[in-house]
C-alpha positions as CSV (number, residue, x, y, z in Angstrom):
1,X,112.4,66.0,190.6
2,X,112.7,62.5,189.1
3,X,111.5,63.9,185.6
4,X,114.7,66.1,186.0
5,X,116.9,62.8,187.1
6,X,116.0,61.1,184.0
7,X,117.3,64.2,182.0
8,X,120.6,64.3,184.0
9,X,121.2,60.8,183.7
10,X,120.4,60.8,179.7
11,X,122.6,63.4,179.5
12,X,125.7,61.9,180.7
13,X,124.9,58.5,179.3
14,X,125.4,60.6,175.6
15,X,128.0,62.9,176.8
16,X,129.5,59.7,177.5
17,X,129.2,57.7,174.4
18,X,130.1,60.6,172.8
19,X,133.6,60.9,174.7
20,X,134.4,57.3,173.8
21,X,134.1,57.6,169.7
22,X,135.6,61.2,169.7
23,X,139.0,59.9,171.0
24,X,139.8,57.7,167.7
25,X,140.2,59.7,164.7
26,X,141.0,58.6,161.5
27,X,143.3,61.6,160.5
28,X,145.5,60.8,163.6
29,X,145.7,57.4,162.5
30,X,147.1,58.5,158.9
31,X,149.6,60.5,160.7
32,X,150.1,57.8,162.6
33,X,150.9,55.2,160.0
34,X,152.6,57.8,158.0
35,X,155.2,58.5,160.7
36,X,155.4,54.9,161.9
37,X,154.4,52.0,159.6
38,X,154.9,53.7,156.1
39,X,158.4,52.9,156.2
40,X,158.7,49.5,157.4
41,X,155.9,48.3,155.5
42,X,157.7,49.6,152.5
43,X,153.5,50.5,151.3
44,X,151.6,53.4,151.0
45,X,148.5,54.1,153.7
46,X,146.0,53.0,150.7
47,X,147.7,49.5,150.2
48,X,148.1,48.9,153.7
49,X,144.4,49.3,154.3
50,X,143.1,47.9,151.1
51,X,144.5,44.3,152.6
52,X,140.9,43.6,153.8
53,X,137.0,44.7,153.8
54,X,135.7,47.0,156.3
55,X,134.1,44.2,157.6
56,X,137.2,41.6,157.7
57,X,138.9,45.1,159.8
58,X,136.6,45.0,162.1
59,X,136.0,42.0,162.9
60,X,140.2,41.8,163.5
61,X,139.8,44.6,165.5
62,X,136.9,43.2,167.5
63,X,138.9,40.0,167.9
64,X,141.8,42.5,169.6
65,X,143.9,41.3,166.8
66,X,145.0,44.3,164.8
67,X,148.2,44.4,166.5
68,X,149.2,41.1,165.5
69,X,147.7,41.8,161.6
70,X,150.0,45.0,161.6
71,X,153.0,42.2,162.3
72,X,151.8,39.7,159.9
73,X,151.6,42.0,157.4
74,X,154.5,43.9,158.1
75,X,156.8,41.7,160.2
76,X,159.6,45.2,160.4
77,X,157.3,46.7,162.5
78,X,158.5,46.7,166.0
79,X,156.1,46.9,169.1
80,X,156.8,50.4,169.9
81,X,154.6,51.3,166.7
82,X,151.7,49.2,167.8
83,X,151.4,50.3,171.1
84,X,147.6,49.8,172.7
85,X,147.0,53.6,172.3
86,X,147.6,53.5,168.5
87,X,145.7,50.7,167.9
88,X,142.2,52.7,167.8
89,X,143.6,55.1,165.4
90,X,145.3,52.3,162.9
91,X,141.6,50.6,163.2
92,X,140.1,54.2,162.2
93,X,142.3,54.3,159.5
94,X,142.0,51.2,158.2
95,X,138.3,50.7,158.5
96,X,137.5,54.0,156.6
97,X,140.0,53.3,154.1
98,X,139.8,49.8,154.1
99,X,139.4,47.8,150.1
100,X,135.9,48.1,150.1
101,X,135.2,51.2,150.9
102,X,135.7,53.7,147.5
103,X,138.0,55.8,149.9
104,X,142.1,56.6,148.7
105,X,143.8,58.1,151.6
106,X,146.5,60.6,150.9
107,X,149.3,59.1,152.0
């Protein structure tokens, strides 16, 4: 019985994880930026994101500061295009095609 406790409790602990990291995607986040930022920003998706490393992203991100860089980089971006629920996406998007990473999106 506890052998089979350990297994249940494993399992949810990955189903879990996995949920968390499955809800950010990076395509949605170049739709995203596409639809909303592309125009104020008067840049492509592959400018935008080559402004820093993957590392200098994250470490914005991780500082709960991408909204913010969004603003400073493009002050015509209002606050309904960096809501909280985008910001995982932008990060996505940013940190996979960030300056450093060999990686042109498409848009």
């Amino acid at each position: 019985m506890n052998k089979l406790t350990k297994i249940a409790l494993g399992a949810v602990l990955v189903l879990g994880l996995g949920a968390s990291t499955a809800t950010a995607d990076v395509a949605k986040g170049q739709k995203l930026f596409a639809k909303k930022l592309k125009s104020p920003c008067g840049m492509t998706g592959a400018a935008m994101a080559g402004k820093h490393t993957q590392y200098e992203w994250q470490v914005i991100h991780e500082d709960g500061e991408l909204a913010k860089e969004i603003k400073t980089i493009c002050p015509n971006v209002s606050d309904a295009d960096v809501k909280d629920s985008y910001i995982q996406h932008y990060f996505d998007f940013f940190h996979n095609f960030a300056s450093d990473s060999g990686n042109v999106p498409s848009c």
